[in-house]
C-alpha positions in Angstrom: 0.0 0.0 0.0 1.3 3.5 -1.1 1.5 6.5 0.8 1.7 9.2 -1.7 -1.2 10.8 -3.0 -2.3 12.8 -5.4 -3.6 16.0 -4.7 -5.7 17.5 -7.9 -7.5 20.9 -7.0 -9.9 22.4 -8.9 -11.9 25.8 -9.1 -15.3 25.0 -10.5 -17.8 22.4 -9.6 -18.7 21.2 -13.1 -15.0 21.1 -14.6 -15.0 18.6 -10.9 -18.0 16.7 -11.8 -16.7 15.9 -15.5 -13.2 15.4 -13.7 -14.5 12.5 -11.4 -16.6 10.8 -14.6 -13.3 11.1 -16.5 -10.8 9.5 -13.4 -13.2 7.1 -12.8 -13.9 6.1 -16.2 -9.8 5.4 -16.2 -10.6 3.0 -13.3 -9.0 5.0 -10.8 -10.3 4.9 -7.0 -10.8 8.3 -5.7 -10.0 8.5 -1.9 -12.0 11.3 -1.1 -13.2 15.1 -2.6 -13.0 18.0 -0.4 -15.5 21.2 -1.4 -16.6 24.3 -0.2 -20.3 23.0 -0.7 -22.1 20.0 -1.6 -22.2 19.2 -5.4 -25.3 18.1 -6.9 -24.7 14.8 -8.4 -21.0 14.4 -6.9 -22.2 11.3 -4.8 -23.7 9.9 -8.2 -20.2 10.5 -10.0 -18.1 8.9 -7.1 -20.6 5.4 -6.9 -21.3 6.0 -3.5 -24.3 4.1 -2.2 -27.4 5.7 -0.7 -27.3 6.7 2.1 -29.9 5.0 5.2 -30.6 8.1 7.1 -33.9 8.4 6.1 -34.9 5.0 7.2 -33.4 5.9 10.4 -35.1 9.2 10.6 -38.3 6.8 9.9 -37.8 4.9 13.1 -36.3 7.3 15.5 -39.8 9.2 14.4 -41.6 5.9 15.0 -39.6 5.7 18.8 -40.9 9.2 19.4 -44.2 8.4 18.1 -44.3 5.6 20.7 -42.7 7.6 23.6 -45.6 10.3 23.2 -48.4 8.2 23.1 -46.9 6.0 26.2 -45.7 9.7 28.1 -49.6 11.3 27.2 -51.5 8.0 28.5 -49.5 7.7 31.8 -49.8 11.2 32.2 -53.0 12.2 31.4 -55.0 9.2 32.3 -53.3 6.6 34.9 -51.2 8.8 36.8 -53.2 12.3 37.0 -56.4 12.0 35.2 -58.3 15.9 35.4 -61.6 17.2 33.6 -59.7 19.6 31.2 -63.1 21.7 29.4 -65.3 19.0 30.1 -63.4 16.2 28.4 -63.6 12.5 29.5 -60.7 10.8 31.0 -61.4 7.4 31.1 -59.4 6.4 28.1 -56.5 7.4 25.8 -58.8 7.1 22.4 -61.5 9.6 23.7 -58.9 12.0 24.0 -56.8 11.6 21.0 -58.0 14.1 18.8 -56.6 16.5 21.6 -53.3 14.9 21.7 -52.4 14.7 17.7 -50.0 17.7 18.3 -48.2 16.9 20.7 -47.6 13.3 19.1 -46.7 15.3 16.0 -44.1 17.5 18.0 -42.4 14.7 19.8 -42.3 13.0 16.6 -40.2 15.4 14.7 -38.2 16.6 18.2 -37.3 12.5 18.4 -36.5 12.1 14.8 -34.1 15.4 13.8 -32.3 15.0 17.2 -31.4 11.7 17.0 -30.9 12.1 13.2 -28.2 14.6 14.5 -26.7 12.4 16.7 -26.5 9.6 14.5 -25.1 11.6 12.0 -22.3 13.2 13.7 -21.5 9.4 15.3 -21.4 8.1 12.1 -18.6 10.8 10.3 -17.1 11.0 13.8 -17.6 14.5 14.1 -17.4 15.4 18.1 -16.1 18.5 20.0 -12.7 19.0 19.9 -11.9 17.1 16.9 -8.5 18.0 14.4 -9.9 19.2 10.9 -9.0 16.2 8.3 -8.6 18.8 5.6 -5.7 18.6 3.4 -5.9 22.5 1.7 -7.4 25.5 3.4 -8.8 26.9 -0.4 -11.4 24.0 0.3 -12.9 25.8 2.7 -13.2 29.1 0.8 -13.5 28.2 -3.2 -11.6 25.5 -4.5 -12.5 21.9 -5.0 -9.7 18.8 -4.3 -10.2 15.4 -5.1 -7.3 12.8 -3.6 -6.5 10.0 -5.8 -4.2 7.2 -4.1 -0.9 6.6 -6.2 -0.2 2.6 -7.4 3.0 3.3 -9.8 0.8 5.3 -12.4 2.4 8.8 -11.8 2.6 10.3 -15.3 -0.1 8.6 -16.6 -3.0 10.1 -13.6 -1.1 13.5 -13.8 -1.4 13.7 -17.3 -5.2 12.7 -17.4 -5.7 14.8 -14.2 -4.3 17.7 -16.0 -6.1 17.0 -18.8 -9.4 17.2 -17.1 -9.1 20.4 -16.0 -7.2 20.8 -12.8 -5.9 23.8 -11.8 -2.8 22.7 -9.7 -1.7 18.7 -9.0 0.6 17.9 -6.4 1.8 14.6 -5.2 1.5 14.7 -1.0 3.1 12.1 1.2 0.4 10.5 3.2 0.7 10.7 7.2 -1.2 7.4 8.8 
């Protein structure tokens, strides 16, 4: 396994969309791309599967679904049952109707916040972590794409150039 990379940075999103087509038409694995913004279709152009948050946003909306219905019926009618404006508290169905918002709130409170959670777990993003980034100009305007080297030097600088990169550098990788 190599350490050296290639480092190919480009300025506009397109010329980096046909770039990543054109590498990985050549058969080239692309390590990772660094931009300033996501890139419509870049996820597409690497072969990256989809992603499974949304099934996960489906059940952590189902848990908080669950946890409402279970927190409103022990509340309102084991624990503490009261005659709110004349309503009937013998049951959780009679008073439904009363709680749909508060099952709607918990849902989406249960589902974006655990979404969030599970996303930052899953990039291992926490506080306090070092930036991975490779080139400040990411952050600002520039786009990079990092192509691992296997003894074909000339051959992916000559295509990278080709496809319209703006500076190409070979890095030595720290582990």
């Amino acid at each position: 396994m190599s350490n050296k990379v290639v480092h190919a940075l480009y300025d506009d999103d397109d010329v980096l969309l046909s770039a990543v087509k054109a590498i990985r038409s050549e058969k080239h694995h692309i390590e990772e791309v660094y931009t300033p913004f996501p890139v419509h279709g870049l996820d597409k152009a690497l072969g990256l599967e989809d992603t499974r948050i949304a099934i996960m946003a489906f059940i952590y909306g189902c848990i908080g679904l669950s946890v409402a219905v279970a927190m409103m019926n022990f509340i309102m009618i084991e624990d503490w049952p009261q005659n709110i404006g004349g309503k009937p508290s013998f049951s959780y169905l009679e008073n439904m109707p009363a709680f749909v918002p508060i099952m709607f709130e918990m849902t989406v409170f249960f589902a974006a916040h655990l979404m969030v959670i599970t996303f930052y777990m899953r990039s291992k993003l926490w506080p306090f972590k070092k930036a991975e980034n490779p080139n400040p100009l990411t952050t600002d305007d520039k786009f990079l794409v990092e192509i691992e080297l296997h003894d074909n030097e000339k051959a992916l600088t000559a295509l990278l150039e080709k496809s319209g990169a703006i500076d190409v550098s070979i890095i030595e990788k720290s582990e």
